[in-house]
C-alpha positions, 0 to 999 in steps of 0.5 A, spaced: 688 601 753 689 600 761 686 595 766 688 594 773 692 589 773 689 583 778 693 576 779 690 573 785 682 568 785 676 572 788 673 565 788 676 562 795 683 560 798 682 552 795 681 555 788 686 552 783 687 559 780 690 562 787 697 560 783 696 567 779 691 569 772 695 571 766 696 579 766 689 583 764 692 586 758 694 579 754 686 576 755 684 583 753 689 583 746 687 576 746 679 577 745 680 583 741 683 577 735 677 574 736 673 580 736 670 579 743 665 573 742 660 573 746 659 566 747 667 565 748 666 571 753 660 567 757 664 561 757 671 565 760 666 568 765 663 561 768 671 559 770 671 562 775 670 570 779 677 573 777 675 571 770 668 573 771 670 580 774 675 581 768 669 580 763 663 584 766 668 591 767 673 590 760 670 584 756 663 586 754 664 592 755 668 592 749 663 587 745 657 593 746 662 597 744 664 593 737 657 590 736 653 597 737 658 603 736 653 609 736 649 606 741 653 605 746 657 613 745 649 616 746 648 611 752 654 615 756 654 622 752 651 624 759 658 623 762 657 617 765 663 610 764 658 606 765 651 604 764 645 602 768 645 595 770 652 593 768 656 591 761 654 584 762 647 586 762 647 591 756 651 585 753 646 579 754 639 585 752 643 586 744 644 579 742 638 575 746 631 574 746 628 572 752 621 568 750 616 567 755 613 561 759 606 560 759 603 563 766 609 567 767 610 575 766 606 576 760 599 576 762 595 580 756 597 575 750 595 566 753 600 563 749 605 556 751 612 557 752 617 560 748 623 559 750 629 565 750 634 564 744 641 568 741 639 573 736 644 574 730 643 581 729 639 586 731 638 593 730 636 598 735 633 604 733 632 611 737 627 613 732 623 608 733 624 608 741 619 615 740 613 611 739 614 608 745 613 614 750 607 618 752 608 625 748 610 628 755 616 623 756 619 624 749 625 629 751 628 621 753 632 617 749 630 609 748 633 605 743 628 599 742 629 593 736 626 591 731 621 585 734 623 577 733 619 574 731 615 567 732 609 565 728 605 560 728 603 560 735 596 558 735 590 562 737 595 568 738 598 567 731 605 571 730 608 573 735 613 579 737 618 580 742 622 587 742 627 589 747 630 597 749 635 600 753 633 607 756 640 612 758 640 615 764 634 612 767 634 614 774 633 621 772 628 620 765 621 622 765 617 615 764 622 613 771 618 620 775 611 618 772 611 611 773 613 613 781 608 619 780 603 614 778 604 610 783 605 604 779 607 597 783 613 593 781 612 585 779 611 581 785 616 575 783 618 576 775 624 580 774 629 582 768 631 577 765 638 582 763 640 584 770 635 581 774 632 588 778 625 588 779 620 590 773 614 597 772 608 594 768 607 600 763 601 596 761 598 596 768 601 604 768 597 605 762 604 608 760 603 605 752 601 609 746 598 607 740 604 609 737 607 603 739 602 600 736 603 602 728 611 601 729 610 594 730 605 593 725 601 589 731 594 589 734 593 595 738 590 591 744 595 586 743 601 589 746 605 589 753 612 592 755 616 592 761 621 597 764 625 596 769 629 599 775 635 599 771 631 602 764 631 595 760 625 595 756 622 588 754 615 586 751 611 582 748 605 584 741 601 580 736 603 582 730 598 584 725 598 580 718 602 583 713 598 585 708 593 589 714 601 592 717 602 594 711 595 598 711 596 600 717 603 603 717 600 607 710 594 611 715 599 613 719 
C-alpha cells in the first residue's frame, strides 16, 4: 500500500514533534501486527494532529475494512474512496453504542441515563436495514444492528439501542423525503459519530411497522434518527421474549 509520506506536526511550531514522525509506511505495517486495534488507534490519534490526521485517512480506515469486510465494499461499490462523515466516524458507529442521557435527544421513551460504552462484536445486516424504510425508499441500502440491549431499566423495562449506516446518502430516498417533508433538524442534539446535525423520522413519520417486528419491540415504543451524513441511531423498548417470539411468528 502506498500513503503519502508526511514528516512534519500539524499541531504547532512549539510541538515536540516538529523534529520529524516515523514514515507512514512503518506506523501502518506496525498496526497492521496489531490488527488495527481501535483502542490502540484512538489512543495514536490523542498525540498529536499529525498522528491523528495518519489515523482518520489510513488507519480506521483500514479497522472497517478488517472488522466489516463485506460491508465496507457495498459502502463504496458506488465508486467513491471514501464514506460520508469519514472513516474515524464509521469506525466509532461499528464498535460503540452510545446510550442516552436522561432529557436528551431520546424523548418518546422516559428513562434515566445510560451512558455509551465499547461494544464487543456487532452484526449489521442489509436485510435487516429494509424493515426500517418506507416501501417507497427500499431502492437504498441501510445496514443497521442488532439492538444492545440494557434490561432492567425501570417503568421501560428492556431497552435496545441500534445503530446503521446508509451508502450514498446525499443522494438516497429517505434523504429527498425527509427534505420534501420539509423535516426539522434537531435544534442542540447532534450525532454522536461524526457530530453532523440529526432528522428526526419519528417527527417525519418516516418509521414503518416493520421496524417494529424486526426488533421484537413495542410498536409505540421505537425511535430512530439519521443524519446528514446518513448515521442512523435509535432507541425501542423490546417486547418480552416470549410475546417477541409470537410476534415474530405473525409476521
Amino acid at each position: 500500500m502506498i500513503v503519502t509520506k508526511q514528516y512534519r506536526c500539524m499541531h504547532s511550531t512549539s510541538c515536540v514533534c516538529t523534529k520529524g514522525h516515523l514514515n507512514e509506511d512503518v506506523i501502518y505495517l506496525v498496526f497492521q501486527q496489531l490488527n488495527w486495534n481501535p483502542r490502540l488507534i484512538a489512543t495514536l490519534s490523542c498525540v498529536c494532529k499529525w498522528f491523528d490526521d495518519i489515523a482518520k485517512r489510513v488507519l480506521w480506515k483500514e479497522f472497517c475494512r478488517t472488522r466489516a469486510p463485506k460491508m465496507m465494499l457495498d459502502l463504496q461499490s458506488s465508486g467513491s474512496h471514501s464514506v460520508d462523515g469519514n472513516w474515524k466516524a464509521l469506525g466509532k458507529l461499528l464498535i460503540y453504542c452510545s446510550g442516552c442521557k436522561k432529557g436528551g435527544l431520546f424523548k418518546s421513551i422516559h428513562m434515566n441515563h445510560i451512558p455509551g460504552h465499547f461494544v464487543y462484536r456487532t452484526r449489521f445486516s442489509r436485510t435487516s436495514g429494509k424493515s426500517f424504510l418506507l416501501p417507497q425508499c427500499r431502492t437504498d441500502v441501510l445496514y443497521v444492528s442488532d439492538p444492545c440491549e440494557h434490561l432492567d431499566q425501570g417503568e421501560e423495562g428492556d431497552v435496545g439501542f441500534f445503530r446503521g449506516v446508509f451508502m450514498s446518502f446525499s443522494v438516497s430516498r429517505v434523504r429527498k423525503m425527509l427534505i420534501d417533508r420539509e423535516a426539522k433538524l434537531h435544534p442542540t442534539e447532534v450525532c454522536p459519530y461524526c457530530k453532523a446535525k440529526l432528522w428526526s423520522m419519528l417527527q417525519a413519520k418516516m418509521i414503518p411497522r416493520s421496524a417494529c417486528d424486526r426488533l421484537g419491540s413495542y410498536e409505540d415504543c421505537i425511535e430512530y434518527y439519521v443524519c446528514l451524513n446518513g448515521h442512523m441511531l435509535g432507541i425501542c423498548t423490546l417486547l418480552p421474549l416470549s410475546d417477541s417470539e409470537e410476534a415474530s411468528e405473525l409476521e
